[in-house]
C-alpha positions as CSV (number, residue, x, y, z in Angstrom):
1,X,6.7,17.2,-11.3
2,X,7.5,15.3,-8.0
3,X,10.3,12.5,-8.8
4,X,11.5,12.3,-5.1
5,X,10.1,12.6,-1.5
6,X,11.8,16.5,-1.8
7,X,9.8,17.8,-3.9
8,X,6.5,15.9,-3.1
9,X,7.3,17.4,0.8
10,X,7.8,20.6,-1.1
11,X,4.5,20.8,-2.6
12,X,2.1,20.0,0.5
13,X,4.2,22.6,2.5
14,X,3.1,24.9,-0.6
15,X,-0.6,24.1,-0.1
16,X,-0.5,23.8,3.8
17,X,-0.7,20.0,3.6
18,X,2.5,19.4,5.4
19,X,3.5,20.1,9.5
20,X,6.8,20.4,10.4
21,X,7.6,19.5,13.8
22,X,10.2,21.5,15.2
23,X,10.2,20.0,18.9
24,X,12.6,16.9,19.7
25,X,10.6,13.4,19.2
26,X,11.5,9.8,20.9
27,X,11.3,7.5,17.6
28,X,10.1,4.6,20.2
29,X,6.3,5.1,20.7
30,X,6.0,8.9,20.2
31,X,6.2,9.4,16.5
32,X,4.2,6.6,16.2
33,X,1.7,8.3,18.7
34,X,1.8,11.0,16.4
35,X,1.1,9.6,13.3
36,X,-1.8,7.7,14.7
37,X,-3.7,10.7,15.9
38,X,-2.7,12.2,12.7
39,X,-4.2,9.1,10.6
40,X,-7.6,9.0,12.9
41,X,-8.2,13.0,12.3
42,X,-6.9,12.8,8.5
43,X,-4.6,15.1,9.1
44,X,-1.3,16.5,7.3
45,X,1.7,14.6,6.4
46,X,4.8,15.2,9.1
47,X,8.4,16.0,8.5
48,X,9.9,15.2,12.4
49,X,12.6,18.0,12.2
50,X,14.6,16.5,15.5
51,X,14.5,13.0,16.9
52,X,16.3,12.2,19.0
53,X,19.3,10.2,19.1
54,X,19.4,10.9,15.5
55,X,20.8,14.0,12.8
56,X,18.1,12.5,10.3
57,X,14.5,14.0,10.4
58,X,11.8,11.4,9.4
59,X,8.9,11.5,7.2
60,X,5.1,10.6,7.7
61,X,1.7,10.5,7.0
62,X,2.3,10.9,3.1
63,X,-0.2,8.9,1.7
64,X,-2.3,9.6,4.8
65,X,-5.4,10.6,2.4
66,X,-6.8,10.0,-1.0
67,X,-6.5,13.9,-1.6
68,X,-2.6,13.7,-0.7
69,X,-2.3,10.8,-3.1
70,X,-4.2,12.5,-5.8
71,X,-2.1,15.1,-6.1
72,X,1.3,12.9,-6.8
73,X,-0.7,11.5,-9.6
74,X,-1.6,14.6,-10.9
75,X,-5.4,13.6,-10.4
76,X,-8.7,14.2,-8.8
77,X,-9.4,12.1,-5.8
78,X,-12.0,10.0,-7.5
79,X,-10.2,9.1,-10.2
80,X,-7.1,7.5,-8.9
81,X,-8.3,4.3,-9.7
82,X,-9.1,5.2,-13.3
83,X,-5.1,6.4,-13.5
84,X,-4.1,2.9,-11.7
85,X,-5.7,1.2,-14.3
86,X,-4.2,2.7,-17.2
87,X,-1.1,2.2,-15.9
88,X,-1.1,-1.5,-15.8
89,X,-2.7,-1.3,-19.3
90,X,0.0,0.8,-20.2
91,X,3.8,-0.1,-18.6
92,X,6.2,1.3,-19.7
93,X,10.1,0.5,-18.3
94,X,12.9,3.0,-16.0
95,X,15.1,4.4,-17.3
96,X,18.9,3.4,-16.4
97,X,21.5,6.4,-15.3
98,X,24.7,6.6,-14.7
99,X,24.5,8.1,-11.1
100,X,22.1,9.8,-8.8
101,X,21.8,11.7,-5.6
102,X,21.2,8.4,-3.7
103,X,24.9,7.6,-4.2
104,X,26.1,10.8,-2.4
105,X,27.2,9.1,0.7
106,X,28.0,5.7,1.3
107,X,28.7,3.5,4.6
108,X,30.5,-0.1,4.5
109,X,31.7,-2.1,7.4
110,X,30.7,-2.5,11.2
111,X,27.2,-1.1,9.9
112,X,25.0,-0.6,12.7
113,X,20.9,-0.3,11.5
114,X,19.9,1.0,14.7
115,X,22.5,3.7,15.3
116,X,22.9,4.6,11.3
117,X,18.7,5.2,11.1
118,X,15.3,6.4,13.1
119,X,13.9,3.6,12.9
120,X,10.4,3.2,14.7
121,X,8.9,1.2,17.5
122,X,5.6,1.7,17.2
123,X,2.8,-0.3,19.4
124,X,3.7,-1.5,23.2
125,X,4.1,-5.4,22.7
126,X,6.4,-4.7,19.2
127,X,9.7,-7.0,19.6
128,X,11.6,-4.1,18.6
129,X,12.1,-1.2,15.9
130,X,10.6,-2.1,12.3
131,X,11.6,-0.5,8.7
132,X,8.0,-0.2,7.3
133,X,8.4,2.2,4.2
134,X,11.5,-0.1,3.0
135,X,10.6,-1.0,-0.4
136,X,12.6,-4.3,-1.3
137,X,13.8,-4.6,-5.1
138,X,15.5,-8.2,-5.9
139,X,15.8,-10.8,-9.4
140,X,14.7,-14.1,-9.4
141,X,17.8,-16.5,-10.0
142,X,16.1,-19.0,-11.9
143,X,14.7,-15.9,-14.6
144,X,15.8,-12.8,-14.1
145,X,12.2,-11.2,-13.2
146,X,12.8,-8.3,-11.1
147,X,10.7,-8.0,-7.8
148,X,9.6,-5.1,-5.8
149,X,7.6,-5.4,-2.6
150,X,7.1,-4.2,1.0
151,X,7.6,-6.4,3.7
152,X,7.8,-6.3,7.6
153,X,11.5,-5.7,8.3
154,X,12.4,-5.9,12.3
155,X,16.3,-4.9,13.0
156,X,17.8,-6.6,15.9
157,X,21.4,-6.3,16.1
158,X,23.5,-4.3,14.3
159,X,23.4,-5.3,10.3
160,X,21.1,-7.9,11.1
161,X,17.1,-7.8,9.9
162,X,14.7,-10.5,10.4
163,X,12.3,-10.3,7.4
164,X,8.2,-11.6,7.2
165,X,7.9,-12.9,3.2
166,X,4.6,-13.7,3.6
167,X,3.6,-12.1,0.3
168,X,4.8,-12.5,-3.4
169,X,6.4,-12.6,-5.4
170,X,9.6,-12.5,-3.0
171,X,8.0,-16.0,-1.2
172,X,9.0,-17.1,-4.9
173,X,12.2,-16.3,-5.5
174,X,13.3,-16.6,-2.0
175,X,12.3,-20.0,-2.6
176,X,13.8,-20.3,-5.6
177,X,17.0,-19.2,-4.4
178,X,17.0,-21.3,-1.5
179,X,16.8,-24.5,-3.6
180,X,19.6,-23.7,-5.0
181,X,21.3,-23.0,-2.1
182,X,22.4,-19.6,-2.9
183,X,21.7,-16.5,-0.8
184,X,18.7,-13.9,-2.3
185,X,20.7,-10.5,-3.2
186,X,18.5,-7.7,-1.7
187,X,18.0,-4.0,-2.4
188,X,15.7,-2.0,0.3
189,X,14.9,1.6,-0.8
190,X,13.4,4.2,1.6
191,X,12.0,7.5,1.2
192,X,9.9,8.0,-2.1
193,X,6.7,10.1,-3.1
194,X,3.1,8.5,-3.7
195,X,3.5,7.1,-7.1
196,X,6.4,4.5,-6.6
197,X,5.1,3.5,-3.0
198,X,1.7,2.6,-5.0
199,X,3.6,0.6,-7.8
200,X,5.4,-1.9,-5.2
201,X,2.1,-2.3,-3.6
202,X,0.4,-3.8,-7.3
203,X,-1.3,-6.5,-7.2
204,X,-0.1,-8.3,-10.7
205,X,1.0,-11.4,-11.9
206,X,4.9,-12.5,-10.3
207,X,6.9,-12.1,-13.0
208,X,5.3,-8.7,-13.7
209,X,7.8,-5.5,-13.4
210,X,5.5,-3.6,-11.2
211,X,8.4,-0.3,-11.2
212,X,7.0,-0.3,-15.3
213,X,3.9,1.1,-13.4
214,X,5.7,4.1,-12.0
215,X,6.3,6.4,-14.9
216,X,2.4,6.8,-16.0
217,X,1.7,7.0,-12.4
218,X,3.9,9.6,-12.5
219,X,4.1,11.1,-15.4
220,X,7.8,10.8,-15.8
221,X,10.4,8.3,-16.2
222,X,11.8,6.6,-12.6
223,X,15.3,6.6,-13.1
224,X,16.9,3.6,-11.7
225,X,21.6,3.8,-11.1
226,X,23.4,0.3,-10.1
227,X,23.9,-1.1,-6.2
228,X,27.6,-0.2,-5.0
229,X,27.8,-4.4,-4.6
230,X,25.2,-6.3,-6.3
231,X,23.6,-6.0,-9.9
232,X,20.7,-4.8,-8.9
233,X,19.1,-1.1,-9.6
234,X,17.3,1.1,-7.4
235,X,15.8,4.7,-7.7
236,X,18.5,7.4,-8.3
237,X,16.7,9.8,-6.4
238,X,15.4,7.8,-3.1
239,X,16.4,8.9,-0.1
240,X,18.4,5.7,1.1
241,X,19.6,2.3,0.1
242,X,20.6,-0.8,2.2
243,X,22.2,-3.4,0.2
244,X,22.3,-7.2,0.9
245,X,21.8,-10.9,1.1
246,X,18.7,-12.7,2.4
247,X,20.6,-16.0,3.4
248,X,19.1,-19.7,2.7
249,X,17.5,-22.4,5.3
250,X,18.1,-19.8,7.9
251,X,14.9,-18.6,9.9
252,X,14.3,-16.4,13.4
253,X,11.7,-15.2,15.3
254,X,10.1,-11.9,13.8
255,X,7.8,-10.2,16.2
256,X,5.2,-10.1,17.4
257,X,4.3,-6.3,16.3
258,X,1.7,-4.9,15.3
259,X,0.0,-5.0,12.1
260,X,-2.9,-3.0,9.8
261,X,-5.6,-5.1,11.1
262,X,-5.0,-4.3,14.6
263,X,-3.6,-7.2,16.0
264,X,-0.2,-8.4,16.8
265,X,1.5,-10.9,14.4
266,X,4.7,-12.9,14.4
267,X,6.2,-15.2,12.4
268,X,9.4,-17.3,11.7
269,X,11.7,-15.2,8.7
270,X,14.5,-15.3,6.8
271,X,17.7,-13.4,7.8
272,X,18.9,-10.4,5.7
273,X,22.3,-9.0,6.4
274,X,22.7,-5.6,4.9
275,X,26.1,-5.2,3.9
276,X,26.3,-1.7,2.3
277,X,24.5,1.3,2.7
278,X,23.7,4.7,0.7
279,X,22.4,7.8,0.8
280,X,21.2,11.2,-0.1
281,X,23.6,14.2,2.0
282,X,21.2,14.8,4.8
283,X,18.4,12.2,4.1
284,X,15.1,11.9,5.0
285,X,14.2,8.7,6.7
286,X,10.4,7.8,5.8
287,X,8.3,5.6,7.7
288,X,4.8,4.3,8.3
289,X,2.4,3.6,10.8
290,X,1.4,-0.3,10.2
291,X,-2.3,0.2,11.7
292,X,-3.2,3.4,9.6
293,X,-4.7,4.8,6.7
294,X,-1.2,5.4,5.2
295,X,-1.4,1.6,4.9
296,X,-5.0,0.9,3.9
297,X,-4.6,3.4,0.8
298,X,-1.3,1.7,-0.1
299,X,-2.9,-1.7,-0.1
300,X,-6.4,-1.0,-1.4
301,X,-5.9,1.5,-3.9
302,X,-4.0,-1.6,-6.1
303,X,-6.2,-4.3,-4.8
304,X,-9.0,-2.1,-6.4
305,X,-7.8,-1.2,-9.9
306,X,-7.5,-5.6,-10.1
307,X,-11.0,-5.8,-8.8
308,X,-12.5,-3.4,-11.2
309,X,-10.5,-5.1,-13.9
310,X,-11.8,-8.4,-12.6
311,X,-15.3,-7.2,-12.6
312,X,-15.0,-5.1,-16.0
313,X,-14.9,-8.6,-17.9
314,X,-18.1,-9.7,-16.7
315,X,-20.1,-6.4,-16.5
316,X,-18.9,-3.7,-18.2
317,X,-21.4,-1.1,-17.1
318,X,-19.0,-1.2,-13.4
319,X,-18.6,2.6,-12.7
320,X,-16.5,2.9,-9.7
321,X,-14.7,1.0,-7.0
322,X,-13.6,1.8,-3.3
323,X,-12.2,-0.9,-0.8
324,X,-12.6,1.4,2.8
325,X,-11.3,-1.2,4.7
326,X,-9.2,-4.3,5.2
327,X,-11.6,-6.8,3.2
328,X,-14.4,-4.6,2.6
329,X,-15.2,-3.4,-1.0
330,X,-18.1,-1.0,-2.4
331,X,-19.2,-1.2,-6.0
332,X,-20.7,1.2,-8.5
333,X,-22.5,-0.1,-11.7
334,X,-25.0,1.2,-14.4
335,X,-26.9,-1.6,-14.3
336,X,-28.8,-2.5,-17.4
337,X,-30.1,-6.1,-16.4
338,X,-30.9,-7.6,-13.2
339,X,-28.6,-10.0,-13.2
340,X,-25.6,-7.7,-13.2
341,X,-25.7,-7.2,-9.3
342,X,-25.2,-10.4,-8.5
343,X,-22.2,-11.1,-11.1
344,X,-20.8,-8.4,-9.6
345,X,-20.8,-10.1,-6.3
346,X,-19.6,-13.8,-7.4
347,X,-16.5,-12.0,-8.8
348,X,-15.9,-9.7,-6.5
349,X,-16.3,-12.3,-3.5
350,X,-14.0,-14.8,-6.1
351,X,-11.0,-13.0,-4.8
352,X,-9.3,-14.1,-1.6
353,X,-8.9,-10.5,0.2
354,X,-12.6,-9.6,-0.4
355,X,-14.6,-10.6,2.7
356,X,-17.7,-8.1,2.2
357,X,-19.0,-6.4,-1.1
358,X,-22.0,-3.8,-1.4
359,X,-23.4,-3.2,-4.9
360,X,-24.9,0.4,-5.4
361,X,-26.6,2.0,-8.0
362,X,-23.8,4.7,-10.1
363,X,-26.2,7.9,-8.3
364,X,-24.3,6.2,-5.2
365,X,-21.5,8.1,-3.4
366,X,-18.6,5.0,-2.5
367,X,-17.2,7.3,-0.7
368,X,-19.6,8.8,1.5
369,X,-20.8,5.5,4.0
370,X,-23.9,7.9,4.9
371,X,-25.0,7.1,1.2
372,X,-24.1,3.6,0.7
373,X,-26.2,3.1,4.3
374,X,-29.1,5.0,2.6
375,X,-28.7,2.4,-0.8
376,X,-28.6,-0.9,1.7
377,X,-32.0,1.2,4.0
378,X,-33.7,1.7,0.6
379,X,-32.8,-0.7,-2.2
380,X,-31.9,-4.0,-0.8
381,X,-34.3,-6.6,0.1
382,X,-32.5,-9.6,3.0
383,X,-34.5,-12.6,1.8
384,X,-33.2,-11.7,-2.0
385,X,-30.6,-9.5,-2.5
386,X,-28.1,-11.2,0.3
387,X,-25.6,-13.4,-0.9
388,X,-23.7,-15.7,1.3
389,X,-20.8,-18.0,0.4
390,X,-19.8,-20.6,3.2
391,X,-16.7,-22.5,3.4
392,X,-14.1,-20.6,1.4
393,X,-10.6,-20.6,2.3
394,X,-9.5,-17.8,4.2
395,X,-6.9,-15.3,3.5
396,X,-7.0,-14.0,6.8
397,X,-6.9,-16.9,8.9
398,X,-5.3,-16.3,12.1
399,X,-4.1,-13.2,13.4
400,X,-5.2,-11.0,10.4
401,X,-9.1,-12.5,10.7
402,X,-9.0,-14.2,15.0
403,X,-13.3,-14.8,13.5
404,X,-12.2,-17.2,10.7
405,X,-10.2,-20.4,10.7
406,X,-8.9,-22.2,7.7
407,X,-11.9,-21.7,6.3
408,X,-14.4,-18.6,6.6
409,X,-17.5,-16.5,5.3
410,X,-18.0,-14.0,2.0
411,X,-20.9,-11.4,2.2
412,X,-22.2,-9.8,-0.4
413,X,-25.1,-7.4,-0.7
414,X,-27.0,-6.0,-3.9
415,X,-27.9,-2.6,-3.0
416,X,-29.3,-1.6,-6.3
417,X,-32.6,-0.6,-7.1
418,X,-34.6,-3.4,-8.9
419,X,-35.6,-2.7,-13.1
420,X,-39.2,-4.3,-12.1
421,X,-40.4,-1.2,-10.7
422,X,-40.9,2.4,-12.2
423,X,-38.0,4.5,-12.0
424,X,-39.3,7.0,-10.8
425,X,-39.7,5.6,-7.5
426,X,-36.3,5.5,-7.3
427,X,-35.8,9.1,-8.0
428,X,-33.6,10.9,-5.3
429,X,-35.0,14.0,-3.7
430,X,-33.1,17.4,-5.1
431,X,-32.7,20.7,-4.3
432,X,-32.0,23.3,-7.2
433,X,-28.8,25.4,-7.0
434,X,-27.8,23.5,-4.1
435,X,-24.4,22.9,-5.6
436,X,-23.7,26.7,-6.3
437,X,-24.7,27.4,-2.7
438,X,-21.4,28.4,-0.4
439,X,-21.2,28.1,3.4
């Protein structure tokens, strides 16, 4: 069972899934070097033994594949979204403890960010050094809804973070919190294993308690122990906490730096001022690489157990889903009529982060791009199976998206072979024992 980042590291060093670096590295530029080659060859995940200026080694690359992911959730590759699903069927609430190893050390006053952690500066135009694996947990004052999500988090000087809110539901009770005038009490927690990096990243409603998604993730319960200074809880066996206030009507330049879609963003945020810090005896600093597949399975994998549910109520024959990309989504089906393609595609293309959708036949590998090619070669048709939607608002306008403006383009293409024809002309070519054959 892997509860922390420990014993997760533990387990890929058992299966040779893990490199540990030995060598001192500069956390400004190199580790990030590092973790992008890593990411482009789907390499291992990296423990940093020595970096320099620093007694804390840092973790990376851990959700750098599907297979790494797969085997925190106890799980074959190709049915992580099946086990996402379930769990937001089936939440269930952490467990509350007295104490935990997180509460080992603990650092108040003249609390410098930049001298107390590694913290990574990752692309050449980057303002500065970002937290990127710092999942934030906070309460709404108006109800009491807890709130977990990871956000772009630049320190400047000393205690001092600029934050980018531009996702929920901390936009909400930020907002909330500023109407009141009140300051936004904050929790970050760094350094966790697959399964609770994947719950912060859900895609549910705002008042949903996405940490309820951690223990069938899992398998076992997240145990949550009380802030030193606020009354907020984070997990007993993460590798750090920073505890703080987010203040109110007070913004500052965050960036630019350089983000998952491979452009440089900036943006006017709120100013967090951490006022407490703890942490495991000799901790393990995590980070991740914005622009890398780290980032793309931490984002998509949630975005595509909503957009199978989303799809499920319409046709229920779906099969499979796989998002490969930033807006880009691939869709398996059984399909029994021939209108089922093209429902697909209005309510896949119905939510805002889907750009491009392929529908394929369930004898379709997702995965393999080879095969879906081979589905759009062979079983799509322009003048009838293209579907184009003009004029919808864009999620990625901007930055994320420079080809869209306020407004942009959805795609979507029915790449399944049409009922009116024999199926046998649609049988794929097969060669017997080919599965048993070892090279």
């Amino acid at each position: 069972m892997c509860k922390d980042l420990r014993s997760f590291l533990n387990l890929l060093e058992k299966e040779g899934d893990l490199k540990k670096v030995e060598r001192e590295v500069d956390p400004k530029f190199e580790v990030a070097a590092i973790l992008n080659k890593l990411s482009k060859t789907k390499g291992p995940a990296v423990l940093f033994e020595k970096v320099k200026g620093y007694n804390i080694p840092i973790a990376g690359n851990i959700c750098g594949t599907r297979e790494r992911i797969s085997k925190a959730l106890k799980v074959k590759p190709q049915e992580i979204l099946k086990k996402y699903v379930k769990a937001l069927k089936n939440p269930a609430p952490p467990k509350t403890v007295s104490s935990g190893p997180v509460k080992e050390e603990k650092i108040t006053g003249d609390i410098n960010l930049q001298k107390a952690l590694p913290v990574l500066t990752h692309y050449e135009e980057d303002a500065g050094p970002y937290i990127t694996a710092g999942v934030l947990i906070y309460h709404d004052p108006e109800t009491g809804c807890r709130g977990t999500s990871i956000h772009r988090l630049q320190v400047k000087e000393k205690n001092k973070i600029v934050m980018c809110i531009a996702t929920r539901p901390f936009a909400d009770y930020y907002t909330n919190a500023e109407k009141r005038g009140e300051p936004l009490k904050v929790a970050i927690t760094i350094g966790h294993e697959p399964s609770f990096l994947l719950a912060s990243c859900a895609e549910v409603p705002v008042s949903f308690d996405k940490l309820c998604l951690v223990k069938e993730l899992r398998g076992d319960d997240l145990e949550m122990v009380k802030c030193e200074t606020m009354d907020i809880s984070v997990p007993a066996y993460g590798e750090i906490t920073l505890e703080g206030e987010v203040y109110p009507k007070v913004r500052e330049q965050e960036g630019p730096v350089g983000e998952v879609w491979g452009y440089y963003s900036e943006s006017k945020g709120p100013i967090l001022n951490i006022k407490t810090i703890t942490h495991r005896k000799n901790p393990i600093y995590q980070s991740i690489l914005f622009a890398s597949t780290e980032t793309l399975n931490l984002m998509n994998i949630p975005l595509e157990a909503t957009l199978y549910m989303t799809i499920e109520r319409y046709v229920p024959t779906i099969k499979n889903v796989y998002m490969d990309s930033l807006f880009h989504a691939v869709i398996s089906i059984d399909k029994k009529s021939e209108g089922d393609a093209k429902n697909v595609l209005l309510a896949a293309l119905s939510l805002p982060w889907i750009k491009h959708a392929v529908v394929v036949d369930d004898d379709v590998n997702i995965y393999s791009w080879e095969e879906v090619l081979w589905a759009i070669d062979t079983r799509f048709q322009g003048d009838k199976d293209l579907v184009v939607v003009s004029g919808v608002p864009s999620i990625a306008e901007g930055l994320i998206d420079p080809s869209s403006d306020s407004l942009t383009a959805k795609v979507g293409v029915d790449a399944t072979r049409t009922l009116t024809k024999p199926l046998g002309k649609f049988k794929r070519i097969k060669i017997p024992g080919e599965d048993k054959v070892s090279i």
